[in-house]
N, C-alpha and C positions, 0 to 999 in steps of 0.2 A: 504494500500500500504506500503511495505517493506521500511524500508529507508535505503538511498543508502552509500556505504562507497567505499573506494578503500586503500586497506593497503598493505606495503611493507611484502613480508612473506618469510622468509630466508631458514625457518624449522630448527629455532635456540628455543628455550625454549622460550626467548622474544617475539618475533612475535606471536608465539603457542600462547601464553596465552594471548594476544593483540587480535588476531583472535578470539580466544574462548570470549573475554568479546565482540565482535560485535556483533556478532551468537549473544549473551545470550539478548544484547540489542537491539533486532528484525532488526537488517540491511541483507540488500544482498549486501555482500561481493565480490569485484571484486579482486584480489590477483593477484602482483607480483612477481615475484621471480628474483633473477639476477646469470645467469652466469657472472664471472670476471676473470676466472682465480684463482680464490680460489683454494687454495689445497687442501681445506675440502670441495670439490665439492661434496661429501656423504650428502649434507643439501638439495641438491634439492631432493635427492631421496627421504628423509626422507618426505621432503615436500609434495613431491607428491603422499607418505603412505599417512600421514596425511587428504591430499586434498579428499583421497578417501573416506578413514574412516568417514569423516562428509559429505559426501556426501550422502554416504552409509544410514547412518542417517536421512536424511534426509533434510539437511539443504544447506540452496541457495548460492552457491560462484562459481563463476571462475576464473580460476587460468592459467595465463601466465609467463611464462619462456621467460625471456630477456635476448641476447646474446650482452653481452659487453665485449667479449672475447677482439677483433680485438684492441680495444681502449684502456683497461687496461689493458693489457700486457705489456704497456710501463711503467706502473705503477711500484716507489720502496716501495716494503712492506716484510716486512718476508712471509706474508699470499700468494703473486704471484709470487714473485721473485726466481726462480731454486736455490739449493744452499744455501738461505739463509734462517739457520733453526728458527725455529717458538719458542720464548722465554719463559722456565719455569720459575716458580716463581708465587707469589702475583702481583694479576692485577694492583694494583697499583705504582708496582716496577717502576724505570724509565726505563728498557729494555723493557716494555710492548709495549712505545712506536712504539716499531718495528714493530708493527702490526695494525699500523694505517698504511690504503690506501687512499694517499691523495687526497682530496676531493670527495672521496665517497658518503658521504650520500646528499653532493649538487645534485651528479652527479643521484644518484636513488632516490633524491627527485623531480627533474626537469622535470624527466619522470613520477611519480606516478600524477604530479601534473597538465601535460598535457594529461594524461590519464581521470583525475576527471574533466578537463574541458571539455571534452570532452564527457564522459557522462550524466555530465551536462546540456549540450546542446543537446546532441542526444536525452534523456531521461526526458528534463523540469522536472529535481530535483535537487535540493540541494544535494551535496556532500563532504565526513568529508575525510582526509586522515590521515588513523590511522599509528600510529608509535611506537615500543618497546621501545622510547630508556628510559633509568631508571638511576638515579643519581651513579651507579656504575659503569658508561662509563662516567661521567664528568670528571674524573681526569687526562684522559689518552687522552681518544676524542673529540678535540675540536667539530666536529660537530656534537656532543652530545647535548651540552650546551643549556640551554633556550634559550638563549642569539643569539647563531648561527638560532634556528628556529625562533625565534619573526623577523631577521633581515631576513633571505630569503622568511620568508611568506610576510615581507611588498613588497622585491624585484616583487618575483611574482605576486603580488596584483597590481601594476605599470605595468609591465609588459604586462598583458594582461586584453582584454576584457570580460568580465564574472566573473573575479573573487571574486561576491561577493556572488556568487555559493557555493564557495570552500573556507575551510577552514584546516587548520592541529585539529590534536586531536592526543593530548599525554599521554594519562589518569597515565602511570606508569612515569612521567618528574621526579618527585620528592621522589619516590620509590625506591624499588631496586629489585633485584630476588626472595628475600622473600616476598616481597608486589604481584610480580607478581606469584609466585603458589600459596599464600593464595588466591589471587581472582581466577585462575583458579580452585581450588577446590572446590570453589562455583560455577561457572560458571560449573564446568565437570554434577557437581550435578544437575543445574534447568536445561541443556540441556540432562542429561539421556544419559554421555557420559563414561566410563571406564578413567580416570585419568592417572593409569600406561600405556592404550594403546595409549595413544594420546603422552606423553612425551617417551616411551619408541621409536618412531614416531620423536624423535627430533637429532637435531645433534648442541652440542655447541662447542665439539672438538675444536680446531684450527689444531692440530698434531693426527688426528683420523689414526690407523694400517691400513694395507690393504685390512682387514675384516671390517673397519666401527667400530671395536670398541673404546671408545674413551681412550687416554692415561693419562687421569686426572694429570698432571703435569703443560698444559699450565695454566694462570694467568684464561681464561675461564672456564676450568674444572675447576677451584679450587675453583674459587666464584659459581661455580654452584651446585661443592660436599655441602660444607656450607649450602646452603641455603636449598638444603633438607633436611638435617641434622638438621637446625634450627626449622624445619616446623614438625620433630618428623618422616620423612621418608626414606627408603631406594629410590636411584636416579634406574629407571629403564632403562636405558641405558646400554647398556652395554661397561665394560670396558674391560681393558687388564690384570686387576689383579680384585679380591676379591673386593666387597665394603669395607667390615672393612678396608684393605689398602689401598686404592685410599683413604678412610675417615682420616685415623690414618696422611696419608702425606701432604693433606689436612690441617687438625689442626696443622701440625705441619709447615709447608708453614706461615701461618696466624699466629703462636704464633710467628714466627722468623719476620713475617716481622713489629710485634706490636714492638718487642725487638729494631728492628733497627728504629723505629720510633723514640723512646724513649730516645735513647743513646744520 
């Protein structure tokens, strides 16, 4: 018997490769996705390539789209808010901030996590609820932090009956995007999956064109050009200019913002 997981799946790079190491570690995957209002609304679609793709493949997941439109529209974030544009630079600039949506991932962890009790219960198993997030969203995201899940998983353990069902699982907490496609390209490998088709299937944009391509500027693109760079590969996503330039403004993003670290 499969073991059971339930993981939040954005069709952000994070997720992807969070999804791909469940698959690899024999679970069936139950996946959510959340509309909010996002402007990079291009991540479900991507998602739902993706969803296909390992399907296709042959591998056990379903995959629901959550409309939290009605709710987080009230929400202030560069990412929902009309008008207010989405902030280039190094993610860890203090403008990044802007693109924190507040209390987000309580709000789509509260749901994933009455979902896992839920099957739980329905299904007499044990259930993990897997999570992307990776020490290069601690700076910016509070509810990022170790700190914020150790305290909402004891919340929800209070909370409700069963929960000793359910547990969080953060394998990439203390990682960061190069931790997470080195283990994807292992995982692409022992599941017999094409690597560039699964990512080129992803959307980390935050300011993606109205083609879906992404504008590698925002503080996301820019930790994300890096880290394939680091890994010795070209990012197959496509962009709005050349790799070598999305790459070259990249490095040069990252050396300005090591300079202003240092001053």
């Amino acid at each position: 018997m499969a073991k059971r997981a339930v993981a939040a799946f954005s069709g952000g790079m994070d997720s992807t490769g969070l999804l791909l190491r469940l698959l690899a570690d024999g679970h069936h995957v139950s996946c959510l996705s959340y509309e909010y209002g996002q402007k990079h609304i291009i991540e479900i679609e991507r998602a739902k390539k993706n969803i296909a793709y390992l399907i296709e493949n042959g591998h056990l997941i379903e995959h629901n789209i959550i409309d939290l439109t009605s709710a987080m529209r009230i929400f202030h974030s560069a990412l929902t808010t009309p008008g207010y544009q989405v902030p280039e630079g190094h993610y860890e600039e203090e403008q990044m901030k802007q693109t924190v949506v507040p209390n987000r991932n309580a709000i789509f962890s509260s749901i994933l996590y009455g979902h896992a009790l839920s099957l739980a219960q329905r299904e007499d198993t044990d259930v993990i609820i897997g999570l992307g997030v990776h020490s290069g969203d601690h700076a910016i995201y509070p509810d990022c932090r170790p700190e914020f899940y150790e305290a909402i998983e004891h919340a929800f353990q209070v909370g409700n009956w069963g929960s000793e069902r359910v547990q969080f699982h953060l394998p990439y907490l203390t990682g960061d995007k190069v931790t997470i496609l080195l283990d994807a390209l292992e995982t692409c490998d022992s599941l017999g999956l094409d690597f560039d088709e699964v990512f080129r299937n992803t959307n980390t944009s935050y300011n993606p064109d109205a083609q879906g391509r992404s504008s590698g500027r925002s503080g996301a693109d820019v930790e994300r050009i890096l880290a394939f760079h680091h890994i010795g590969r070209k990012d197959p996503v496509a962009y709005v200019e050349p790799w070598k330039i999305v790459l070259k403004n990249a490095l040069k993003t990252a050396g300005s913002f090591e300079e202003m670290r240092h001053e």
